[in-house]
N, C-alpha and C positions, 0 to 999 in steps of 0.2 A: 570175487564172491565174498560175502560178509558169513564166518562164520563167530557161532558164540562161544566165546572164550570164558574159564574162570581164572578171574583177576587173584580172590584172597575167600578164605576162609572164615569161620571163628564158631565156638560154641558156648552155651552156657547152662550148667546144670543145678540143681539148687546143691546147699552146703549141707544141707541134711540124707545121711546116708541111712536105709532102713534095711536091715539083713532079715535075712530069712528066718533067723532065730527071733528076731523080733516080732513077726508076724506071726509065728510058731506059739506065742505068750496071748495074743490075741482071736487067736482062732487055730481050729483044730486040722494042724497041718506040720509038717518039720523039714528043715535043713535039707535031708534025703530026697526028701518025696520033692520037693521044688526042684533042687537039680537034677534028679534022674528023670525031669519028666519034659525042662524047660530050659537050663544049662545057666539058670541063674542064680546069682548067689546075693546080689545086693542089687538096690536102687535108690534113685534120689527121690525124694518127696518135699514140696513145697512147704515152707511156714505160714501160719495163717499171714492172707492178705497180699502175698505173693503171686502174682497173675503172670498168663502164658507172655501175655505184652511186655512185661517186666523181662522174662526170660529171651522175649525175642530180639530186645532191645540192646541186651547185655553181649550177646550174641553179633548183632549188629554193629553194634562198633567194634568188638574186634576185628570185624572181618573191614571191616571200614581204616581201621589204626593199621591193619597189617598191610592196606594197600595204599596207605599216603594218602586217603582222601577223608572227605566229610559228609557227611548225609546231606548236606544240601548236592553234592556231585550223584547222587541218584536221580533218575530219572523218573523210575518207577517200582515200588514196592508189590512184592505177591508173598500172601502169607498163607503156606500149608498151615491148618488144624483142623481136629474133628471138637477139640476142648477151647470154646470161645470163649474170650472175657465173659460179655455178656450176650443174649440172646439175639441182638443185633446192637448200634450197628458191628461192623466185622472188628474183628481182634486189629484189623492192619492201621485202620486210621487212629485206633489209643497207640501204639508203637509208633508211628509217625508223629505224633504231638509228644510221643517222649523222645524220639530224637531229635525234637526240637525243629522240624522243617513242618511246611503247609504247601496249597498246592500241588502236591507231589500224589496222583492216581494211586490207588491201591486197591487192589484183589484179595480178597477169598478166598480161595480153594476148599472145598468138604465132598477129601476124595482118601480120608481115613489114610492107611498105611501106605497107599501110592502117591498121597497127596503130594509130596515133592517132587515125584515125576509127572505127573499131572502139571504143576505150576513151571517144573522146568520146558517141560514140552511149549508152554503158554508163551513164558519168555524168551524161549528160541522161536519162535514164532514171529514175536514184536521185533526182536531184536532184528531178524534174515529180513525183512521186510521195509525196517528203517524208520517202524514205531518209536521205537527207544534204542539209545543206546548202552546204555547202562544201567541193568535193572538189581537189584536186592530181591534175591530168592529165599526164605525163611519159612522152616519148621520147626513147632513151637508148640508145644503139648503138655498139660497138667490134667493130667489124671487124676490123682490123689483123692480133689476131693469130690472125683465121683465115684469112687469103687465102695463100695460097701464089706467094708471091714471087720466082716464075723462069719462065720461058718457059711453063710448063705453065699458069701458072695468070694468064696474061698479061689475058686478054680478060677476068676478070674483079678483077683485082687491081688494075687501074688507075681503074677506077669507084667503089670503094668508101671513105668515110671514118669516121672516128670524132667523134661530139659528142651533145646533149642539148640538147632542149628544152622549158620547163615552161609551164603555163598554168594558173593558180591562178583556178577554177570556183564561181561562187557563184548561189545560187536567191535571183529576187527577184520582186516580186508587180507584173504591170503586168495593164492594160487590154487583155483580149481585142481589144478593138475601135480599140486604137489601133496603127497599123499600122507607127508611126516607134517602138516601145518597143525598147530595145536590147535585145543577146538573140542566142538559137541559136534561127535560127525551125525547122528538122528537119538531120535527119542520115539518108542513104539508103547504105546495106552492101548489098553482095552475091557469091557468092562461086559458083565455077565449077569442082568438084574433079577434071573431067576434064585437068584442063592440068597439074595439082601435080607431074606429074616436068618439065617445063619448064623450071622455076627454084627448084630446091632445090639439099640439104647433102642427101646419103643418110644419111650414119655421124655419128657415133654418133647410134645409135637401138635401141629394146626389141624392136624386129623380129627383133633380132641375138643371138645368142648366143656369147661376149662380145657386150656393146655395141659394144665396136671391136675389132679386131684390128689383127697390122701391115699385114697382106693387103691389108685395107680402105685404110690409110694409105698402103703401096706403088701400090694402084690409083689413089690419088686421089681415094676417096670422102668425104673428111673437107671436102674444096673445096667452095665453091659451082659449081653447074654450072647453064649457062645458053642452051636457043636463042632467040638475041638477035632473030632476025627474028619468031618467033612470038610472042615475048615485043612488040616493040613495033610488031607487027600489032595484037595486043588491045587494049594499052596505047592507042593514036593511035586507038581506035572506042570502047571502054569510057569512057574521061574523059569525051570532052565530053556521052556518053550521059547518062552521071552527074552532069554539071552542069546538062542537062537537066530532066531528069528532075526536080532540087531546087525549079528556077523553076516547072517547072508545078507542083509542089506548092503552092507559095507564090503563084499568080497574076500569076507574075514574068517578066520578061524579060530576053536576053542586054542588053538597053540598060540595063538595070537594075543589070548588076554594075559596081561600083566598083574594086573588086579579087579578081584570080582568083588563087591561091598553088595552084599545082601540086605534088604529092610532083616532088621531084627524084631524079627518076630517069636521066633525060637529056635534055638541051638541046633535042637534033631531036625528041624527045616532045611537051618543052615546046612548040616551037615547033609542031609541027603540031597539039596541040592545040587553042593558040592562031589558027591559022588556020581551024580548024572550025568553031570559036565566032564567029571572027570580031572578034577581041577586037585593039584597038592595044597598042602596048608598054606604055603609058605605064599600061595597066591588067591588066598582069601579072608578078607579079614573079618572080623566079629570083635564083637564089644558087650553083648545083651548080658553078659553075667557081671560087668558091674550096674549096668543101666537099666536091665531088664528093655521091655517092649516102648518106645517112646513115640511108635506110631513116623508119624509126619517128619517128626523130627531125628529119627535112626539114622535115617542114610547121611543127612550132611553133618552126624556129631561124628559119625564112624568115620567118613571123611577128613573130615579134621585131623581126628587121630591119629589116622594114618598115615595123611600129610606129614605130619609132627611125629612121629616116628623115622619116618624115613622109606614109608612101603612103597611108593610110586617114586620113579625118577624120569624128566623129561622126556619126552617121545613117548613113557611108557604108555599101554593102554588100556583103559580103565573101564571097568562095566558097572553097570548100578542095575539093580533089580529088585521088585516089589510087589507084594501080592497083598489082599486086605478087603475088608468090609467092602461089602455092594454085589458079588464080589468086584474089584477091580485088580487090574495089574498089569505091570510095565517091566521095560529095559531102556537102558539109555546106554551108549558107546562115548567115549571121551578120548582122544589123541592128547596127552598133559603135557 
């Protein structure tokens, strides 16, 4: 049986760090009210001319250097964003001409904060099947410069940041029957298109004739717009559904998780996911209060981290979970 394995990691975030008191000098908001409400206290923000490609790139070769290889040994590229270079083509083929290969297929994904589990669901797909063997999974998100940064665009300008993170995917051949084989044991998506005006960007969009106007920009349709209570009603009942949902597939139990890495979406999320499950700290990790929200890109920078810390050790087992925009939302199981 070919199952998919992660070879290496890597992340990149910009060098610009924006704290909460910073944002507090530009719009009417402070220190308090962000953390008691989102469990953030700082994020990164790109410099002018800085692109998500840039970040994903940066990202990719670590994860490329940590595992002895070069971007021409990828087979195939998927890149999570809801923030694309430019409005086509995809963010994945500028990222591929900056790592210097061609020929090399690349994906899309615009599945907002699941989008990693979406793209990994994709590439364990290719991979079980004998599409590819070795794919580059990356999320990759700049926000910055669409938030709108004054009082209007307060509630959701303060939660958002910019960074990337990569997971370099390889198919390898274990024993159906042996149950410790490292590996992506499934991946469970699902998605809810009744909620999608909830937590969207309206403009620009081909609905529109212009795509945008100043009407639309005057309005404030170009912002993300968000109701935050319905949003993390779903959020705090969807997650632990969906890490559920993963164990029973696998014959598994919440005693059974090693490590649970939530999208970071927000803290009181995190946390009350965490007390659903019934899970101690010491077996969940979070990252959002220096990174804030990075979307697509959360799950594999938290990864990283906690690769690089030390939270996961061999055999252990590892959950990923996601909820976001459309609404959508996932879990994934990992044997490391």
């Amino acid at each position: 049986m070919i199952r998919t394995t992660f070879l290496s990691t890597g992340m990149r975030v910009p060098d610009r760090v924006v704290t909460n008191d910073d944002l507090a000098s530009i719009m009417d908001t402070t220190d308090e009210w962000i953390r008691q409400r989102s469990g953030i206290e700082e994020r990164r923000w790109v410099e002018e001319g800085e692109a998500g490609s840039d970040l994903g790139c940066a990202a990719s070769e670590m994860a490329l250097d940590r595992a002895g290889l070069e971007a021409a040994d990828v087979d195939c590229i998927i890149v999570a964003t809801l923030s694309p270079d430019h409005f086509f083509p995809g963010t994945g083929v500028f990222m591929q001409r900056k790592l210097g290969v061609s020929d090399v297929p690349c994906l899309d994904v615009r599945n907002q904060c699941s989008g990693f589990l979406y793209g990994l669901s994709v590439a364990d797909a290719w991979i079980r099947v004998g599409q590819y063997r070795r794919v580059l999974l990356v999320g990759t998100e700049v926000h910055s410069t669409g938030l709108h940064r004054n009082d209007a665009g307060r509630d959701t300008a303060v939660l958002f940041g910019d960074g990337a993170g990569a997971v370099l995917l390889e198919g390898r051949e274990v024993d159906e029957s042996d149950e410790t084989a490292a590996g992506l044991l499934s991946v469970h998506i699902h998605a809810d298109g009744r909620h999608a005006e909830k937590l969207w960007v309206e403009v620009p969009g081909s609905k529109y004739d212009p795509l945008i106007t100043h009407e639309h920009i005057d309005a404030g349709l170009t912002r993300p717009m968000m109701e935050g209570r319905e949003v993390f009603k779903h959020a705090t009942s969807r997650m632990p559904e969906a890490v559920r949902e993963a164990l029973d597939a696998n014959g598994l139990t919440i005693d059974d998780i090693d490590l649970l890495i939530p999208h970071q979406a927000n803290l009181r999320i995190s946390q009350m996911v965490q007390r659903a499950l019934g899970l101690t700290d010491d077996r969940v990790y979070n990252n959002i209060q220096r990174y804030g929200n990075t979307t697509a890109a959360s799950i594999p920078i938290a990864l990283h981290e906690s690769l690089d810390e030390g939270r996961l050790s061999p055999g252990g087992l590892l959950c990923l979970t996601a909820f976001g925009s459309g609404f959508t939302w996932g879990s994934a199981l990992i044997r490391w």
